[in-house]
C-alpha positions in Angstrom: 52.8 77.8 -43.1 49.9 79.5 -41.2 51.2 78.8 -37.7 54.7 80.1 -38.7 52.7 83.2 -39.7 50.9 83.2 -36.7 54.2 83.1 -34.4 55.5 85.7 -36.5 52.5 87.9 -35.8 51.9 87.9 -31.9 51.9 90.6 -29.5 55.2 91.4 -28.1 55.0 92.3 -24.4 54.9 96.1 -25.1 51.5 95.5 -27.0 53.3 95.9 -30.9 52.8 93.9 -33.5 55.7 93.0 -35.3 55.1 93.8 -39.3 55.7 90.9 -42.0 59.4 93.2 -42.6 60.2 93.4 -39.0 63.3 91.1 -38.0 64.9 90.1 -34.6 67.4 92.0 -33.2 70.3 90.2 -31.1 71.7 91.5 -28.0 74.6 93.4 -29.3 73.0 95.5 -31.7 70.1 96.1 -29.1 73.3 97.2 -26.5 74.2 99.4 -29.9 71.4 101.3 -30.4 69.4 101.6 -26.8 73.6 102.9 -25.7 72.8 100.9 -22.4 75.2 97.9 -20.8 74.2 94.2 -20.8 73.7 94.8 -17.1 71.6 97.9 -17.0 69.7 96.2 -19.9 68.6 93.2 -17.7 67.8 95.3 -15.2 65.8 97.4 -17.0 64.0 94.3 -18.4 63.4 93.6 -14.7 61.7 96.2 -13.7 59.3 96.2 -16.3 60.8 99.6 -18.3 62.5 97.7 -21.4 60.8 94.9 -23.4 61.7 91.3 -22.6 62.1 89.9 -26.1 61.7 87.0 -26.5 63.9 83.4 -26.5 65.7 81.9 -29.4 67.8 79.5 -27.6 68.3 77.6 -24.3 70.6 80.6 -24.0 69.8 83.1 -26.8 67.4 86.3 -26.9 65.9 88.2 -29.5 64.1 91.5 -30.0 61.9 92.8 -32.5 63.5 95.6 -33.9 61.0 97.5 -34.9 57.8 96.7 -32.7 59.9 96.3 -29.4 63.3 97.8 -29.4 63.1 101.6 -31.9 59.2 101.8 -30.5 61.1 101.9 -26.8 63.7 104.4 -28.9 60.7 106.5 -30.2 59.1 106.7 -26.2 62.5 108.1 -25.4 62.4 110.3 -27.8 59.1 111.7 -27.3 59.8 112.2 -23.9 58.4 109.3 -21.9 61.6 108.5 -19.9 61.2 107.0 -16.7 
């Protein structure tokens, strides 16, 4: 149980800490609430200006919605658009 914890409690790339209530985000609702495309996504991700999330699958990607994907929304919104 205490590694499960453990995973659940890194660092995501954009230094956050996901709280025991955060949850993963999937690509389409990440594409629904940043308003960006699939492909400006990745390229954003690219370039270092969106975070990369992390893998669920040999083909899958996840977000944490709070500590990754609405603390992006909130830099936004406090004016720190690149």
């Amino acid at each position: 149980m205490a590694a499960k914890t453990e995973t659940i409690h890194q660092q995501t790339k954009q230094g956050g800490i996901p709280q025991p209530h955060d949850r993963a985000a999937r690509l389409p609702e990440v594409l629904q609430l940043t308003g960006k495309s699939k492909t400006t996504l990745y390229e954003d991700i690219r370039a270092g200006r969106f975070p990369a999330g992390f893998r669920i699958g040999k083909r899958a990607r996840a977000w944490w919605l709070n500590a990754d994907v609405m603390a992006w929304l909130e830099t936004r919104k406090a004016g720190g658009v690149q």
